[in-house]
C-alpha positions in Angstrom: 21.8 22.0 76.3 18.8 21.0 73.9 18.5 23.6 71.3 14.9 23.8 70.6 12.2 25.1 72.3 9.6 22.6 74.3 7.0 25.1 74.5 6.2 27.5 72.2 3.3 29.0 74.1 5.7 29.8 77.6 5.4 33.5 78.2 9.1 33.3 78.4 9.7 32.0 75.0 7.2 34.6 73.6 9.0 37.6 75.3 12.4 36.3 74.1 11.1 36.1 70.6 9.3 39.6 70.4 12.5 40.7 71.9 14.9 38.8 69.2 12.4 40.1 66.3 12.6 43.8 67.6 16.4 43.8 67.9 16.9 42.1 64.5 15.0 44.7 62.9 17.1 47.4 64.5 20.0 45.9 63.8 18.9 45.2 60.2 18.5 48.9 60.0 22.0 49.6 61.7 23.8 47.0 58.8 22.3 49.6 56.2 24.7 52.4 57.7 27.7 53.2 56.5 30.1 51.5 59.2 33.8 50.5 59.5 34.2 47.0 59.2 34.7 46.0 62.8 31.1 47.4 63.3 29.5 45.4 60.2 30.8 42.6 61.7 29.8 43.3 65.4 26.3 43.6 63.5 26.1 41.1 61.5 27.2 38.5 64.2 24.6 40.1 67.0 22.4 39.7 63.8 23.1 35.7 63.4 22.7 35.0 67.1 19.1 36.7 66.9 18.5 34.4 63.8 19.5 31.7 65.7 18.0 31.8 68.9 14.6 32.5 66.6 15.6 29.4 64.6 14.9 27.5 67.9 11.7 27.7 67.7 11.7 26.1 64.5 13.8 23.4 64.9 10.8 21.6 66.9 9.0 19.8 64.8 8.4 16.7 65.7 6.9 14.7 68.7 8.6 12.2 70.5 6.1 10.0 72.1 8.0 6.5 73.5 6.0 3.3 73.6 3.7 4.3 71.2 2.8 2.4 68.1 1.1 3.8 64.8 -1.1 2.0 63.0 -1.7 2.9 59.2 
């Protein structure tokens, strides 16, 4: 599986990230409780996936264009 996103603009990718931003505030919010440990960590690792499924996006910087030559 590639792990970056090929179009940024895809009503799917936009509705996954709204969705990942909402639910890492929440969760951001949840961390802040008091909570046994076994929660914190339930937390913090739904809270890493959500970083790095937004991370995706990012990761895409760069065009690959084959067969094409760049003159300077």
């Amino acid at each position: 599986m590639e792990d970056k996103i090929q179009d940024r603009a895809s009503t799917e990718w936009l509705r996954v990230k709204a969705h990942c931003i909402k639910k890492l505030n929440e969760l951001r919010d949840d961390n802040e409780r008091d909570l046994d440990p076994v929660e914190t960590a339930k937390i913090r690792g739904a809270i890493s996936l959500a970083r790095e499924i937004l991370e995706m996006e990012e990761k895409e910087k760069t065009v690959d264009v084959p067969n094409t030559k760049y003159i300077e």
